[in-house]
Rosetta silent file (secondary structure, phi, psi, omega in degrees, C-alpha in Angstrom):
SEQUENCE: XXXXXXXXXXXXXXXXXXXXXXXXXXXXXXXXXXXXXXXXXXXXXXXXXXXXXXXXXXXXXXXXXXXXXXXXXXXXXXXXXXXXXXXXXXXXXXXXXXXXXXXXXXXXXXXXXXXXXXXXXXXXXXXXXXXXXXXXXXXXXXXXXXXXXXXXXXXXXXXXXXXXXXXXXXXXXXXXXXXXXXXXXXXXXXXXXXXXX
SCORE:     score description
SCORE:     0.000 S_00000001
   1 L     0.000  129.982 -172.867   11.109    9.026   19.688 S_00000001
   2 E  -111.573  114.506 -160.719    8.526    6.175   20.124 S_00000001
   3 L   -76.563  144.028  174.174    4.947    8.020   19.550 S_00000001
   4 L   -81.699  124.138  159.398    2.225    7.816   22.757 S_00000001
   5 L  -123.803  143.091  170.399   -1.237    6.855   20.905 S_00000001
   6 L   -88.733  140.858  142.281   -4.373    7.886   22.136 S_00000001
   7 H    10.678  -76.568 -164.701   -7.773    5.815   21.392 S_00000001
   8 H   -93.790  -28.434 -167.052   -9.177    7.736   18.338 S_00000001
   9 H   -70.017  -63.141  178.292   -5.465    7.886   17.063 S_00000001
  10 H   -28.222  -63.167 -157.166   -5.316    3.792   17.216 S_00000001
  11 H   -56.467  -95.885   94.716   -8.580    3.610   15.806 S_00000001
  12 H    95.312  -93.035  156.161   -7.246    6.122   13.024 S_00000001
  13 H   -32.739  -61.435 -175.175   -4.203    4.178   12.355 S_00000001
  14 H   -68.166  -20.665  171.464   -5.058    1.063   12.373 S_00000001
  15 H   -99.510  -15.142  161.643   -7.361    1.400    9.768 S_00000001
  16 H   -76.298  -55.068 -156.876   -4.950    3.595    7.662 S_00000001
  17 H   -69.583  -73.183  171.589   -2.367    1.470    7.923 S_00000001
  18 L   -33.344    8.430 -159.499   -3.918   -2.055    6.941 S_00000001
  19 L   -17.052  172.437  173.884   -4.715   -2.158    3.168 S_00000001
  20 L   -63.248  -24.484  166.751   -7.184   -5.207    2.291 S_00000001
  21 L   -90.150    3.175  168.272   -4.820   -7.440    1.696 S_00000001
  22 E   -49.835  145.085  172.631   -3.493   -7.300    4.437 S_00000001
  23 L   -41.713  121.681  175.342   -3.362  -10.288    7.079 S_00000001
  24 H   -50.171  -50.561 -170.655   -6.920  -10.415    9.265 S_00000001
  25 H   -89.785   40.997  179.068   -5.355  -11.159   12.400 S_00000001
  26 H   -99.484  -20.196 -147.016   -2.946   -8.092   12.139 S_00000001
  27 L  -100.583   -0.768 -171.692   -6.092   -5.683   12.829 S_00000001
  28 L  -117.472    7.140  170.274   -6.351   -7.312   16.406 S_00000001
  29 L   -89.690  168.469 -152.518   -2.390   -6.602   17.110 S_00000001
  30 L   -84.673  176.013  176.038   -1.086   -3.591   18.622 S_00000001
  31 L  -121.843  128.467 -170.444    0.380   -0.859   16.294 S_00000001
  32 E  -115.683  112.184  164.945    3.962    0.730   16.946 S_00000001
  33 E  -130.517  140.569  171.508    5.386    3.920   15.572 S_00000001
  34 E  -121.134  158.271 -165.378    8.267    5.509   15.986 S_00000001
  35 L  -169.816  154.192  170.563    8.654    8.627   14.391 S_00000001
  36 L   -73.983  -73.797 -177.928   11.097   12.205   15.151 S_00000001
  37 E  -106.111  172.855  158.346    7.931   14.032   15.481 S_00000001
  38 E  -152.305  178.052 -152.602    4.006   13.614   15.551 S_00000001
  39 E  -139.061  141.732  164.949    1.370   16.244   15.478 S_00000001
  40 E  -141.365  109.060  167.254   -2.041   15.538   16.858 S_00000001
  41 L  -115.728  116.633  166.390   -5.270   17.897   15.732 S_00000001
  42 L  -115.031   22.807 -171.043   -7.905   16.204   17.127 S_00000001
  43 L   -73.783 -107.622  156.389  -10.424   18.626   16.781 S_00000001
  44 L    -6.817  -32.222  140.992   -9.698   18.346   12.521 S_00000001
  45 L   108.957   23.016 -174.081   -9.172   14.908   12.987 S_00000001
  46 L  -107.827  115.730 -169.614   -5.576   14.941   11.346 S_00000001
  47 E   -91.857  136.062  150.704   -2.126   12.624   12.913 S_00000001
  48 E  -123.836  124.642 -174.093    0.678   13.621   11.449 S_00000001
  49 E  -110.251  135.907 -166.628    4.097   11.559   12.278 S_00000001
  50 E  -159.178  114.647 -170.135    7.182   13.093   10.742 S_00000001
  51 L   133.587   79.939 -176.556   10.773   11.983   10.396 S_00000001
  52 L    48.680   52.473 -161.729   12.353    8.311    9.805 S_00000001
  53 L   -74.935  142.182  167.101    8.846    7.244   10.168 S_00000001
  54 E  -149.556  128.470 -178.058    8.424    3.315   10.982 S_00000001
  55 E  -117.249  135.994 -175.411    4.921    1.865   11.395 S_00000001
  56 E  -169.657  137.346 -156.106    4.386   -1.665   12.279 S_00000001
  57 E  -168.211  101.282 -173.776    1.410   -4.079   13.468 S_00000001
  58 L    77.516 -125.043  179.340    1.666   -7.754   13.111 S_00000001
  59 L  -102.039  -26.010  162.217    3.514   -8.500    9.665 S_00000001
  60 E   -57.893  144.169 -164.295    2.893   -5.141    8.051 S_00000001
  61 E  -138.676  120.785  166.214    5.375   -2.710    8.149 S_00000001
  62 E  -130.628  128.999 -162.948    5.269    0.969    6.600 S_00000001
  63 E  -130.883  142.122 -175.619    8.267    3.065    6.513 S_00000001
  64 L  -162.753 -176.356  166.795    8.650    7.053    5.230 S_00000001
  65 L   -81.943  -48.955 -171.836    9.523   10.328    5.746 S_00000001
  66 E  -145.387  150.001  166.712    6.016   11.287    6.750 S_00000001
  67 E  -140.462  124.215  179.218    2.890    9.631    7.329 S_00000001
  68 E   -83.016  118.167  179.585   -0.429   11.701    7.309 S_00000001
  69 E  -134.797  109.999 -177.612   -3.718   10.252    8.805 S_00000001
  70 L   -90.669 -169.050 -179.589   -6.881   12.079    8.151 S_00000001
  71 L  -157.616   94.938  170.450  -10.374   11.247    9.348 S_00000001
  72 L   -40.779  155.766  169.564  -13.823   11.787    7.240 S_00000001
  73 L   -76.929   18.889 -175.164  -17.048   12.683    8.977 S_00000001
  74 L  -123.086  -27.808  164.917  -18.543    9.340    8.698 S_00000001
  75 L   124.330   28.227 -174.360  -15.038    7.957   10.592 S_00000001
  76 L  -115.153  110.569  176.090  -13.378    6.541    7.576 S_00000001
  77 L   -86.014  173.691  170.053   -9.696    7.254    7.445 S_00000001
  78 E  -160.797  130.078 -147.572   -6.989    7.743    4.799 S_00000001
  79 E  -116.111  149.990 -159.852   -3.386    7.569    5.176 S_00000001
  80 E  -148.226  118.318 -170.472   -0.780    8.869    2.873 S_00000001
  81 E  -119.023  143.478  173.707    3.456    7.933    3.326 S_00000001
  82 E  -137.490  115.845 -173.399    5.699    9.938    1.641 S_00000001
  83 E  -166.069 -171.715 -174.514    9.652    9.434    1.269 S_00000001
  84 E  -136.342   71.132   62.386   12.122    8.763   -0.923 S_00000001
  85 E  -134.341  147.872  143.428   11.109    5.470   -1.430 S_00000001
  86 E   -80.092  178.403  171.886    8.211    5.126    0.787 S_00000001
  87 E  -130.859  153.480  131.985    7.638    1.379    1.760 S_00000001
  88 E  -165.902  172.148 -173.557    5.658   -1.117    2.962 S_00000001
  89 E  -155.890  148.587 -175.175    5.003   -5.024    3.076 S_00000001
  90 E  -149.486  153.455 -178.956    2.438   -7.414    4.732 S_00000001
  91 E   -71.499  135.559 -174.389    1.404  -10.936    4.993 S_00000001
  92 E   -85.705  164.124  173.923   -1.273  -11.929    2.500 S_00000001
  93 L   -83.940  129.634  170.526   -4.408  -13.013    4.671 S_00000001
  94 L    77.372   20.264 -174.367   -4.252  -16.568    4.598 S_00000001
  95 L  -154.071  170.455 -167.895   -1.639  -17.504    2.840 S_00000001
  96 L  -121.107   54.569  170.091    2.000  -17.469    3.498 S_00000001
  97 L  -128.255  175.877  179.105    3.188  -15.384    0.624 S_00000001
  98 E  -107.133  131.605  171.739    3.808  -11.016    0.868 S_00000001
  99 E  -125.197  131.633 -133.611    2.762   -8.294   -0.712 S_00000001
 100 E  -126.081  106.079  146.126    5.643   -5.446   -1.203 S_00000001
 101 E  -147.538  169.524  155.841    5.715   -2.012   -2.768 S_00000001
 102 E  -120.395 -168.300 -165.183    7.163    1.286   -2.766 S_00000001
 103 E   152.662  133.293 -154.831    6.836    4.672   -3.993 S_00000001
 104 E   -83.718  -13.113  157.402    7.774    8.336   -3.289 S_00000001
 105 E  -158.755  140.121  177.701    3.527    8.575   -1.746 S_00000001
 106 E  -136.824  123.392 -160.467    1.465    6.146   -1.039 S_00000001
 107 E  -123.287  136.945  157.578   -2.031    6.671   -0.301 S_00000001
 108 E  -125.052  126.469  174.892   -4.800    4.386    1.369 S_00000001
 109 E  -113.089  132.593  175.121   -8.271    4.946    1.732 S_00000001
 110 L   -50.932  -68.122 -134.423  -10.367    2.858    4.246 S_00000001
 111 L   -66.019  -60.842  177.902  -13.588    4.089    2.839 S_00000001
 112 L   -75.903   32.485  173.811  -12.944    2.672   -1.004 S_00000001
 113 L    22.851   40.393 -164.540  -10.347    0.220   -0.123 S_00000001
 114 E  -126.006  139.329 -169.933   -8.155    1.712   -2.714 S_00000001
 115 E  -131.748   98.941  178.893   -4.623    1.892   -2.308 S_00000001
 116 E   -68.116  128.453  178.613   -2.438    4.635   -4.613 S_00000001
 117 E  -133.318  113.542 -179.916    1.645    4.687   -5.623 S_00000001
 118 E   -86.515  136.720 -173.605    2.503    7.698   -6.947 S_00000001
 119 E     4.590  130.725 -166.808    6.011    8.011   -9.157 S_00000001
 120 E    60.404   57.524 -144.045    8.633    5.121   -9.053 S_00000001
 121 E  -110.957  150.022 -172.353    6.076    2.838   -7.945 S_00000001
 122 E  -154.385  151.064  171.224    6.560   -1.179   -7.623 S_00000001
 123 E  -175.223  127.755 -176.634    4.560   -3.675   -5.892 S_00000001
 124 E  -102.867  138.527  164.513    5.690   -7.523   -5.686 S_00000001
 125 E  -133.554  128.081 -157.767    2.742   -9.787   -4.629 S_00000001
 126 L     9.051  -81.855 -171.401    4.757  -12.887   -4.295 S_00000001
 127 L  -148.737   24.012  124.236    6.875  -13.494   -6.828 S_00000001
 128 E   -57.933   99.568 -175.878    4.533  -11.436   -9.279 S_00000001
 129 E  -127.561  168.834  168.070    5.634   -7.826   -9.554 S_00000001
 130 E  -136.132  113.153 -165.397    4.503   -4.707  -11.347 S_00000001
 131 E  -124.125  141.394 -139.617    6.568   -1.297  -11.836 S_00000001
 132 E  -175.428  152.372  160.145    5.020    2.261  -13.007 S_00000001
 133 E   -69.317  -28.962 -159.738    5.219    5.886  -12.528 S_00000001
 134 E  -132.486  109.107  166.693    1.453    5.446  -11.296 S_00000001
 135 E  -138.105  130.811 -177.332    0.102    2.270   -9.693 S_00000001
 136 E   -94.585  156.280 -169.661   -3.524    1.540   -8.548 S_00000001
 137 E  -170.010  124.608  173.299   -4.981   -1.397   -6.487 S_00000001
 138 E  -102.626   57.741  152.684   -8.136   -1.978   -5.696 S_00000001
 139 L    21.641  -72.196 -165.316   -8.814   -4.015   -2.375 S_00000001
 140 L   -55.377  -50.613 -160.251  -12.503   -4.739   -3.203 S_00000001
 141 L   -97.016  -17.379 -161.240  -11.938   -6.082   -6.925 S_00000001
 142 L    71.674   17.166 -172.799   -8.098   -7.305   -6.695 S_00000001
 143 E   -89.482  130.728  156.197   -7.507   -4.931   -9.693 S_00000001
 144 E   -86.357  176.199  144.989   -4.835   -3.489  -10.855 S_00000001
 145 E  -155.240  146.145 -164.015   -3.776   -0.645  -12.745 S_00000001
 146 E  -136.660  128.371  170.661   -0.392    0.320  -13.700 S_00000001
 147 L  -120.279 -169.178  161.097    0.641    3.515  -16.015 S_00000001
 148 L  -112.035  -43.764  154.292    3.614    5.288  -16.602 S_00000001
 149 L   113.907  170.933 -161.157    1.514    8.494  -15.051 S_00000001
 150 L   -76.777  -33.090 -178.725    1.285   11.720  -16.018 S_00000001
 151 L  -126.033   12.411  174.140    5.077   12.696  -15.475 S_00000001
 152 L   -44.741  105.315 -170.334    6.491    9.965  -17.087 S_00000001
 153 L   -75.397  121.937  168.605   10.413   11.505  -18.685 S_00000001
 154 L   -43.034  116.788  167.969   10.005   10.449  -22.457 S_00000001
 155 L   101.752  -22.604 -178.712   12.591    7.718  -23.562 S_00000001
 156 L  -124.977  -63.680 -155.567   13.681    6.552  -19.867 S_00000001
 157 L  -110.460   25.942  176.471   10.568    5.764  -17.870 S_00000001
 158 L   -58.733  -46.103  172.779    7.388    5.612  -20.550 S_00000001
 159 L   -90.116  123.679  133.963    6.848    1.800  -20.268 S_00000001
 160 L   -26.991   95.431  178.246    5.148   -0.323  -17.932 S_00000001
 161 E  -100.724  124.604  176.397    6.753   -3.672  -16.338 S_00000001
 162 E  -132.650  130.480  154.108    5.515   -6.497  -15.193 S_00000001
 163 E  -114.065  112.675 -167.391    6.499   -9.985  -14.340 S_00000001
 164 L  -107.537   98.045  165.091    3.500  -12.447  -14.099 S_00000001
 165 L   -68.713  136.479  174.966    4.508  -16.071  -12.944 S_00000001
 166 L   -42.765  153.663 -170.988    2.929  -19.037  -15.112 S_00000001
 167 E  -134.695  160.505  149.300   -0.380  -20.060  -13.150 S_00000001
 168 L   -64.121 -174.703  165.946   -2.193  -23.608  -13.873 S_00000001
 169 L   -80.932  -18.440  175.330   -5.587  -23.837  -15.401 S_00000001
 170 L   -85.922    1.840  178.081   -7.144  -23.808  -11.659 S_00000001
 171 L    92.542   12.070 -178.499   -5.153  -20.319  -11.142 S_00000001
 172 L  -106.082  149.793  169.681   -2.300  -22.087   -8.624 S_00000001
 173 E   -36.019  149.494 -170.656    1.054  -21.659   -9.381 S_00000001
 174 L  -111.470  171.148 -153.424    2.080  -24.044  -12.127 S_00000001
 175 L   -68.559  121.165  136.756    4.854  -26.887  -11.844 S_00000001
 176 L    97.566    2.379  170.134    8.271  -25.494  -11.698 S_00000001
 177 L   -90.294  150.928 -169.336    7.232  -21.839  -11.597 S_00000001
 178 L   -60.827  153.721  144.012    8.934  -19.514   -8.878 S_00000001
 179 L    22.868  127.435  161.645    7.763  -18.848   -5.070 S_00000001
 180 L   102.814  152.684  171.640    4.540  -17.531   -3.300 S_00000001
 181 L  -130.546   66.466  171.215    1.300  -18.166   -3.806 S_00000001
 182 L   -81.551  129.759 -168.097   -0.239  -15.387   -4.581 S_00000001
 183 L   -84.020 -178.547 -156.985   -2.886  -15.193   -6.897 S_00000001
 184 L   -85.877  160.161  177.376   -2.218  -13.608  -10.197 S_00000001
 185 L   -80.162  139.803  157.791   -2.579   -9.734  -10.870 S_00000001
 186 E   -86.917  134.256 -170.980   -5.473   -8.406  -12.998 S_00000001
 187 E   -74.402  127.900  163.998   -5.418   -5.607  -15.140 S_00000001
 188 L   -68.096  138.061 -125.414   -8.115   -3.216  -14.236 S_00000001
 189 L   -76.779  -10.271  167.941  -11.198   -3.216  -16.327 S_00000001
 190 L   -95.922   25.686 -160.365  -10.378    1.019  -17.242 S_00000001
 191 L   -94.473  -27.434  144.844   -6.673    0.568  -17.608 S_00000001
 192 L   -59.731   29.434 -174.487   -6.691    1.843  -21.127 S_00000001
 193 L  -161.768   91.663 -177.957   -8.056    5.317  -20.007 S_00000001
 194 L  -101.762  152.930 -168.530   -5.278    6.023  -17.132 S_00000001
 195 L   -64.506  144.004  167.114   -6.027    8.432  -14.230 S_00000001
 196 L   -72.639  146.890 -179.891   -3.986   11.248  -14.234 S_00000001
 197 L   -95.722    0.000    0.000   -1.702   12.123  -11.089 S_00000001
């Protein structure tokens, strides 16, 4: 079933949907979901699409089981995919490399530009990746944070991975290092004190 959007749902969406790193000129393209069901309260201000969800606008693409879109009283949404893996990937703004992850929920809030991957979580930013029970990203700062989380099985999933391509001294990829030009990940400046899930 190919979902009918209303107005306040676009609005909604579109701002759910988008993390910061996303591509600019994706926010002025239309947004497409298909979904088995969707739910509309808009009195509560809550979308829910549910079922072999696929969301897509420009070069971003987010695919689940479910995708949840709430609405704050000041008009600031926050969108939350859940599946087993959820996905999505976008176009870096300005640059021709991608940024990639998955996770069994993935949560973004407009108002803090903070974007959440809850257990079996990975995100590639060109040919950079990071993989965690628990991974944080911060829109505003470019920060990361990556844990093993809260529910982490002792002995199989306890460490933290990352592969970080060589950069020059001006921060650009350096001679002979692999694909994308993405700039490098940062650890986030609390990442020895990790949030609990």
């Amino acid at each position: 079933m190919t979902a009918k959007i209303t107005a306040p749902m676009l609005i909604a969406l579109l701002l759910a949907a988008a993390p910061a790193w996303a591509e600019r000129a994706d926010r002025e393209k239309p947004v497409h979901i298909e979904a088995d069901r969707v739910t509309v309260d808009d009195v509560k201000k809550v979308h829910i699409f549910d079922g072999r969800v696929t969301l897509t606008q420009g070069t971003t693409v987010i695919r689940g089981d479910k995708i949840v879109v709430t609405q704050d009283a000041e008009g600031f949404q926050k969108g939350v995919v859940t599946g087993n893996l959820a996905y999505f990937r976008t176009k870096r703004d300005g640059q021709e490399s991608y940024v990639e992850g998955q996770a069994e929920r993935i949560e973004h809030d407009n108002k803090t530009e903070v974007t959440q991957f809850f257990n079996r979580a990975w995100v590639k930013s060109g040919e950079d990746e990071v993989r965690g029970q628990y991974i944080r990203y911060d829109g505003r700062s470019e920060n990361y944070e990556v844990t093993a989380g809260a529910n982490a099985q002792p002995g199989r999933d306890t460490r933290v991975r990352a592969v970080i391509q060589p950069r020059g001294k001006d921060g650009t990829k350096a001679p002979g290092a692999g694909g994308g030009d993405a700039p490098p990940l940062k650890p986030a400046p609390n990442i020895a004190n990790p949030r609990k899930e």
